[in-house]
C-alpha positions in Angstrom: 0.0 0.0 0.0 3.0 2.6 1.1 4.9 1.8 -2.4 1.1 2.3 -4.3 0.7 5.4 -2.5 4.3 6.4 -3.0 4.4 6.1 -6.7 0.9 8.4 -6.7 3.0 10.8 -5.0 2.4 10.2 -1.2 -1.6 11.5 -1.2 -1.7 9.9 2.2 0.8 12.4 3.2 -1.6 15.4 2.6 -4.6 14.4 3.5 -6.9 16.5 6.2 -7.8 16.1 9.9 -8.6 12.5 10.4 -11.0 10.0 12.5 -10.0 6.5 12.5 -12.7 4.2 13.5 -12.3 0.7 14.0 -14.0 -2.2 15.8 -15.8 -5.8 14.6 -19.6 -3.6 14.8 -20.5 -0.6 14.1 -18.3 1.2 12.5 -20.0 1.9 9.5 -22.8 3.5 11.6 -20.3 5.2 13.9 -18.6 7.0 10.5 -22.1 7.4 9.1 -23.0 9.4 12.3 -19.6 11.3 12.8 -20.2 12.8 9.3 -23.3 14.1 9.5 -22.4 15.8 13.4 -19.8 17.7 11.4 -21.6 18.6 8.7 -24.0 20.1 10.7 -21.7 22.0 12.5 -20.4 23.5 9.5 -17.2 21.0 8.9 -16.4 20.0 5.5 -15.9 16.4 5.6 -15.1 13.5 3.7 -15.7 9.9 5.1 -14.3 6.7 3.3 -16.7 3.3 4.3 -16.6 -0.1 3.3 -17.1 -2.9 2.2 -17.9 -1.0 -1.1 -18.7 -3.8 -3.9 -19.2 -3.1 -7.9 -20.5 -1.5 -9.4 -20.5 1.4 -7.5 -17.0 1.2 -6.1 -17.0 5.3 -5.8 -19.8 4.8 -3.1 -16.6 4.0 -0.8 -16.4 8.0 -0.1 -18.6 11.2 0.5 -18.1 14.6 1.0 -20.6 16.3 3.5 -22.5 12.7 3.3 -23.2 13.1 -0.3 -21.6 10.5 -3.1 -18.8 12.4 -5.0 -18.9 13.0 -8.9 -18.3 10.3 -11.3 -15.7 12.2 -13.0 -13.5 12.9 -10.0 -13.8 9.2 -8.3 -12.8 7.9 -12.2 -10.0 10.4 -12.5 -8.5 9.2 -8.9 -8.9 5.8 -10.1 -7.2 6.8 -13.3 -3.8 8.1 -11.6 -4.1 4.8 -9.7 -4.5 2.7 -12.4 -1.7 4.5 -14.0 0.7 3.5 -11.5 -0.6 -0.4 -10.9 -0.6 -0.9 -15.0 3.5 -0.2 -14.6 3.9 -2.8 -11.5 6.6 -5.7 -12.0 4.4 -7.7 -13.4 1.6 -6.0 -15.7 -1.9 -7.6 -16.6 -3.0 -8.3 -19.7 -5.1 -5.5 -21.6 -8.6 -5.0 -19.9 -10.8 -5.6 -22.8 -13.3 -3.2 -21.5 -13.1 0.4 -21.1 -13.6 2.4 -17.9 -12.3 2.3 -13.7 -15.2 0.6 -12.8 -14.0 -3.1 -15.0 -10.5 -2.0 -14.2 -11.2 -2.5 -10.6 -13.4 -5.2 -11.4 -10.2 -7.1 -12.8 -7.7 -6.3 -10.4 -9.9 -8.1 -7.9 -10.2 -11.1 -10.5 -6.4 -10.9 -10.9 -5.6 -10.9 -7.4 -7.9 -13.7 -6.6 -6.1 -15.8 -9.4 -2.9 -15.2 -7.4 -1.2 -12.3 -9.8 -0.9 -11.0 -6.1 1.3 -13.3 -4.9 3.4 -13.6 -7.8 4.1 -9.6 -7.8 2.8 -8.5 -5.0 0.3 -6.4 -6.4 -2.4 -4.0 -5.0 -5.4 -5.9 -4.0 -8.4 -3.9 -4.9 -9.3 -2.8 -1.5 -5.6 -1.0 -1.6 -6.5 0.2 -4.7 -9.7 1.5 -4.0 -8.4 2.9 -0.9 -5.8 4.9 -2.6 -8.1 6.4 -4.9 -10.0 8.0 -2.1 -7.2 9.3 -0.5 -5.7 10.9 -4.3 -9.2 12.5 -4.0 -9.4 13.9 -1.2 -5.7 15.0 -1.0 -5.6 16.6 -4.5 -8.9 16.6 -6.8 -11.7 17.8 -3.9 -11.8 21.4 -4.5 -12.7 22.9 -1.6 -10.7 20.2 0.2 -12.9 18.9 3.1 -11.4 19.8 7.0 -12.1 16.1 8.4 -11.5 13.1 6.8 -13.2 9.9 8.4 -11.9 6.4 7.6 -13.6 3.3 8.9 -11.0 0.4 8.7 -11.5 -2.8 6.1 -10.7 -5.3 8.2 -8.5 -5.0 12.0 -6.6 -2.0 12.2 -2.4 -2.5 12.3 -1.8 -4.1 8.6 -5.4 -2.4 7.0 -4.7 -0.2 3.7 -6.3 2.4 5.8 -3.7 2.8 8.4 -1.0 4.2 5.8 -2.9 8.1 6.7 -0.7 9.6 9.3 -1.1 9.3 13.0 -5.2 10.0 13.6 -6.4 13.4 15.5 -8.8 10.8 17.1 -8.5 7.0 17.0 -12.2 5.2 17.9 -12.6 1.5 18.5 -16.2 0.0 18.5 -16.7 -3.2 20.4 -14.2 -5.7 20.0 -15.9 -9.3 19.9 -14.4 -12.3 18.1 -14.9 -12.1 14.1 -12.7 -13.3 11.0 -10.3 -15.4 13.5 -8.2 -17.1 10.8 -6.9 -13.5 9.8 -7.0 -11.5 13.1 -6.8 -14.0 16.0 -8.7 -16.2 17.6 -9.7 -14.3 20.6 -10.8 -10.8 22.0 -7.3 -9.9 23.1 -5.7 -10.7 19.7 -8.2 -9.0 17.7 -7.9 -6.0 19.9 -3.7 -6.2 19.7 -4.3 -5.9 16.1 -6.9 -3.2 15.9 -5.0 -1.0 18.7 -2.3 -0.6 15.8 -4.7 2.3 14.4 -3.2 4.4 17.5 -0.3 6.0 16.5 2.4 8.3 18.4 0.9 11.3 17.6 -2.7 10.1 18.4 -4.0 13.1 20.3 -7.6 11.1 21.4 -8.3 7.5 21.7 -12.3 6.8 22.5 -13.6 3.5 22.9 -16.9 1.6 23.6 -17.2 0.0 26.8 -14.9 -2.8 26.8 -14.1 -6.5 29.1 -11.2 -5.6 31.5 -8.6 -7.4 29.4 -9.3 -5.5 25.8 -9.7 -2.2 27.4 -5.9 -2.8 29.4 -4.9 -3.3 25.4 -6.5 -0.4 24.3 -5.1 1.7 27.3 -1.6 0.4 26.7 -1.8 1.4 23.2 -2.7 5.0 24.3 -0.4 5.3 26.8 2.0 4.6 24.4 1.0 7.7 22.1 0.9 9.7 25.3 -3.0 9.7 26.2 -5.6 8.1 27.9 -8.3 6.2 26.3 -11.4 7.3 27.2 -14.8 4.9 28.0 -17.7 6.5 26.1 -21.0 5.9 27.7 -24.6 5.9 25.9 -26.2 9.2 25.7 -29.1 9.6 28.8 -32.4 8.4 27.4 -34.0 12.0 26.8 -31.2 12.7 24.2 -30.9 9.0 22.4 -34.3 8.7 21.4 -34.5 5.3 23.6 -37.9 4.0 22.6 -36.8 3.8 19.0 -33.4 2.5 19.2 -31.8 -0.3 20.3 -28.7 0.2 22.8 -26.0 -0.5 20.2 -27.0 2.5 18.1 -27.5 4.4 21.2 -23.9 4.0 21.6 -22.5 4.3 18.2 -24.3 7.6 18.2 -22.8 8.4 21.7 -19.7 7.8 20.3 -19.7 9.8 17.4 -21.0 12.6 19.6 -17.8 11.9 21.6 -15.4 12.0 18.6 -16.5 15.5 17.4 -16.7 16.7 20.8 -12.7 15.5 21.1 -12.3 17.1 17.6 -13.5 20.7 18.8 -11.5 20.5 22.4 -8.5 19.5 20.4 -9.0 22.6 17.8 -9.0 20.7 14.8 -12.5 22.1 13.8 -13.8 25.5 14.2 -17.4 26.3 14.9 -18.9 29.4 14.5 -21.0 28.7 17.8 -21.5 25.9 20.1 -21.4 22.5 19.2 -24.9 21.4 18.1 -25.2 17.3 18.7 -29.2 17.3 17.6 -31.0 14.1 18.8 -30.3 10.7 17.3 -33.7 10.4 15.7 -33.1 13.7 13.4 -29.2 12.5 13.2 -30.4 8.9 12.0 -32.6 10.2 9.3 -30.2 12.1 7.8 -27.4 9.1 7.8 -29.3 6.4 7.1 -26.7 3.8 6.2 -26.9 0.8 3.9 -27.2 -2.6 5.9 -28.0 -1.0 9.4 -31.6 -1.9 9.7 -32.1 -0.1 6.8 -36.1 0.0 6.6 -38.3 0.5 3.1 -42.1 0.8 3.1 -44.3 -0.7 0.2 -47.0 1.4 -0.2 -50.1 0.5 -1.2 -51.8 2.0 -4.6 -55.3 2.5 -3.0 -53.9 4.6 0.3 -57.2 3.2 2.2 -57.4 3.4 6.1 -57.4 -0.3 6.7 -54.4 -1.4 4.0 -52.3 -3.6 6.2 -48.4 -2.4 5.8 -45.4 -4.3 4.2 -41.8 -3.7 4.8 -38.6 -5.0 3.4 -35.3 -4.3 6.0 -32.1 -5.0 5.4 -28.9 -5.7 8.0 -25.5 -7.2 7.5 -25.8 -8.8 10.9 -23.3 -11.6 10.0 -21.7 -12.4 13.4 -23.2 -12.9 16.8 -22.9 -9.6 18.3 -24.4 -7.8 15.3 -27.4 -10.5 15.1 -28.0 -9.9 18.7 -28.4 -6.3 18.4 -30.5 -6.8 15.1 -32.4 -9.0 17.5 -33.4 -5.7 19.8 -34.3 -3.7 16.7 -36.7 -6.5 15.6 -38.3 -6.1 18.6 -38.4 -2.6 19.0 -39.9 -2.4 15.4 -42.6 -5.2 16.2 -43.6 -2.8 19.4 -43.7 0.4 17.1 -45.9 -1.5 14.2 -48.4 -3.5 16.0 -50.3 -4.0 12.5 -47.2 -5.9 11.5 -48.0 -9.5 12.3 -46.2 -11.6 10.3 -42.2 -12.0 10.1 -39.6 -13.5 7.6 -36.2 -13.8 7.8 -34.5 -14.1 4.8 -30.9 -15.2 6.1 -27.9 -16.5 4.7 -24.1 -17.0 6.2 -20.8 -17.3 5.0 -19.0 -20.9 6.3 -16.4 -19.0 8.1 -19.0 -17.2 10.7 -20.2 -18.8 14.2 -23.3 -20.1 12.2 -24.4 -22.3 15.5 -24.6 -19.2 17.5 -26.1 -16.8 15.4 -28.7 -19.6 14.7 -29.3 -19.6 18.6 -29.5 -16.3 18.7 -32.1 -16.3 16.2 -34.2 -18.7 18.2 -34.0 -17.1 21.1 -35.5 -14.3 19.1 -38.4 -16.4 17.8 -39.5 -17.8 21.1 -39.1 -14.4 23.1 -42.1 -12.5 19.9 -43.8 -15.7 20.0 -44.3 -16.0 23.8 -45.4 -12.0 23.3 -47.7 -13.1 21.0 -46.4 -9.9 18.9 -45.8 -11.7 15.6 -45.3 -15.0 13.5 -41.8 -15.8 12.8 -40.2 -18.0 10.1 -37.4 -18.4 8.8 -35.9 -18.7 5.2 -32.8 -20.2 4.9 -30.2 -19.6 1.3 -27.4 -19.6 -0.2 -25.7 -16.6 -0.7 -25.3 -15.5 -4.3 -22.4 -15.8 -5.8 -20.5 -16.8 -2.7 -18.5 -19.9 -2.8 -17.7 -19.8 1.1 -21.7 -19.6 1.7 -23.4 -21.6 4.5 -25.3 -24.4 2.2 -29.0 -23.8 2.7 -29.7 -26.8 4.0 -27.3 -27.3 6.4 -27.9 -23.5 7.2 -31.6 -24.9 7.7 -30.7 -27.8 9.9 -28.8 -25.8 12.2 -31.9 -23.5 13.1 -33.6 -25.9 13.7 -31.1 -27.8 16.2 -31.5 -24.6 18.0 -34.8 -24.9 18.7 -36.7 -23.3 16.0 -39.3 -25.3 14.9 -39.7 -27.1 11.5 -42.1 -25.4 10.5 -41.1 -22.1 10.9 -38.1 -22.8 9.0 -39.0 -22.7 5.4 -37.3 -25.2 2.8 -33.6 -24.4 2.3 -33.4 -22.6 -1.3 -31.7 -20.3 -3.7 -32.8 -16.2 -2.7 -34.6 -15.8 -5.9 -36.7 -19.4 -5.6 -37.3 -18.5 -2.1 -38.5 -15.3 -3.0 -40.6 -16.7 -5.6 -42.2 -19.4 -3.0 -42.6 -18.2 0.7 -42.3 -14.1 0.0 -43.4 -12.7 -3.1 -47.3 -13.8 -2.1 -47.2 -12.1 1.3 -46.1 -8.9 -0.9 -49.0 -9.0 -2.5 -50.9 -5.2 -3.3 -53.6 -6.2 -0.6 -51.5 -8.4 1.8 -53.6 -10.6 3.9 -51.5 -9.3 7.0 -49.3 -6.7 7.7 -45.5 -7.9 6.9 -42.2 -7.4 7.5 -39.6 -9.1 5.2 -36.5 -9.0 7.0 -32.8 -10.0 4.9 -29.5 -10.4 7.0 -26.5 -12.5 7.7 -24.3 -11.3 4.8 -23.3 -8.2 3.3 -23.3 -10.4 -0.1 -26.5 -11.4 0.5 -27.8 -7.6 0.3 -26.5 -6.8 -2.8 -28.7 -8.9 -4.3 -31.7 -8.3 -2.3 -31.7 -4.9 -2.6 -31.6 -5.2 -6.3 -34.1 -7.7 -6.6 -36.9 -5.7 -4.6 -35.6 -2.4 -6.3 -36.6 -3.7 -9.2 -39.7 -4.9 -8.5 -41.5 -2.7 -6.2 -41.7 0.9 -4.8 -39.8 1.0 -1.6 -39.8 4.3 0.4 -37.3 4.6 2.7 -38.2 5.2 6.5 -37.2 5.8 9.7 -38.1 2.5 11.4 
């Protein structure tokens, strides 16, 4: 990444104010929310997510939370391109024109091993060093705060080339993607402490178990601070009722980071900080995969049309289903006409499918016992996924959990189990009120999202 970046001419070097934010949950949301405090403080500011998959790789980054211009992202990929096309090893000619299959074939390439052979940029590098060329040279006016969330741990991610952080942020730290960052707490957080720099002026943290948080700490100490525990806003300012505690917290921690940013002087207000309430913050920032909640609405607009709703959430390890768990709920308590429940899920091989399969049952016993709702299930395969969960054993292991059979529909593909157990209850004049719920992969999104898109009008709401 440092030679990629060096032969673009060090971007990374010039590059704003930054917020690194890193974590196994979260951080998306955390980013999402830090942007939009800024902004509406007056802050110019750029934010790079991810995961960030074709075709729109340029969603990766925003400036004041809006997607940047087709022309800029494609000329930052260009100088990119320009420098990975003259690596030790070149490709052979992409046969089709534009960044957008030139990324699409450096990921190909890498994944065929012309990575190992010449140690090439992988894509996220790639990608990764097109934002920063942006925002460090094309961006006109250049934005004050840059926010990165982290690809994946923290020490070795493309995303800790930037220079030491005005603020480093860790979410929770839970066990996730073992092979690659170790296979407990304490390793994971070794790895994602190496965001924290010498230099590092604040380090802010969810609440943490003893042994993570003495990582984190030592890390700190190291730059010459303290991390600090951030605690979830007091009920009258986190909109309680309508959120579930992790958001209440990735709010409260966002809230923190520009608060650190101001007491620092890295940003400049013309009058106090304004942190609004999470409800007005969450509207504004609605991300992609975080309970992100559509409405169907009905062509007749009568009194008594029952409501449909497709969400979608990229819950895909335990501590991310549990808290989609709570939002479930809270929804279900919020829209009592909503009585019947399915959840379209599907799991890579390399998550703690048992687990999150409890988790899920502990989820359908608790509505059922409440009598709120009927819940099934609908296990598939991801798409286009060759480390998916098979359906079937996907299907088996709810029901081990304690789900019953028949609340678990028949293991499928996502467009045959569409076409069987969901498309019906969709219907213009639904016999019940419905909520269609899709989760357990980021992968599995893509595709759901496009396949409803495309079929129906879905209005985005707040919950």
């Amino acid at each position: 990444m440092l030679r990629l970046l060096a032969k673009c001419g060090d971007p990374h070097m010039d590059l704003p104010t930054t917020v690194h934010v890193t974590g196994t949950n979260g951080k998306g949301s955390v980013v999402a929310y830090t942007s939009h405090l800024l902004v509406a403080n007056g802050v110019r500011t750029a934010a790079f997510t991810s995961p960030h998959p074709a075709p729109l790789y340029s969603d990766a980054l925003t400036v004041d939370c809006a997607g940047v211009a087709d022309s800029v992202f494609g000329a930052a990929v260009a100088k990119v391109k320009e420098q990975i096309d003259s690596w030790d090893t070149p490709l052979p000619d992409c046969p089709e024109p534009g960044h957008v299959s030139w990324l699409r074939r450096e990921k190909d390439a890498v994944s065929a091993g012309w990575r190992c052979a010449a140690q090439r940029p992988s894509q996220f590098e790639a990608v990764t060093a097109a934002c920063f060329y942006a925002v460090a040279r094309l961006i006109d006016p250049k934005p004050e705060v840059f926010v990165l969330e982290v690809g994946l741990g923290g020490r070795t991610d493309a995303t800790n080339a930037i220079l030491p952080p005005a603020c480093a942020a860790f979410t929770s730290i839970h066990q996730d993607h073992g092979r690659i960052l170790g296979d407990t707490p304490e390793a994971i957080a070794e790895e994602k402490s190496g965001i924290v720099k010498p230099g590092t002026r604040s380090v802010l943290s969810y609440p943490q178990t003893p042994s993570v948080a003495a990582i984190l700490q030592r890390a700190a100490a190291a730059s010459g601070v303290s991390a600090v525990t951030v605690a979830e806003l007091p009920p009258a300012a986190s909109d309680d009722d309508v959120f579930p505690a992790h958001q209440r917290l990735n709010y409260s921690l966002a809230a923190a980071i520009v608060r650190a940013l101001s007491a620092q002087g890295a940003i400049a207000t013309e009058a106090e900080l304004f942190i609004p309430r999470l409800s007005a913050v969450h509207a504004g920032s609605m991300t992609e995969g975080r309970f992100e909640t559509y409405s169907i609405p009905s062509s007749s607009a009568g009194e008594n049309d029952l409501p449909r709703y497709v969400i979608f959430d990229g819950a895909h390890n335990p501590q991310a289903v549990s808290g989609l768990n709570e939002a479930i709920e809270l929804f279900l308590a919020r829209h009592a006409k909503v009585s019947s429940v399915v959840v379209v899920v599907g799991v890579l091989k390399d998550k703690d499918v048992g687990k999150i399969c409890s988790l899920f049952s502990d989820l359908h016993q608790r509505v059922s016992q409440a009598s709120r709702a009927a819940v099934v299930f609908s296990p598939v395969d991801v798409p286009h996924q060759p480390r998916s969960t098979p359906s079937a054993a996907l299907r088996e292991s709810l029901i081990a959990s304690g789900i019953p059979a028949k609340a678990c529909f028949p293991a499928a593909s996502f467009n045959d189990t569409i076409t069987r157990n969901v498309a019906g209850l969709l219907q213009q004049k639904p016999a019940k009120g419905v909520a269609v719920i899709v989760t357990g992969s980021f992968y599995l999104l893509k595709t759901a999202r496009e396949y409803f898109s495309s079929r129906y009008s879905l209005v985005r709401t707040v919950r």
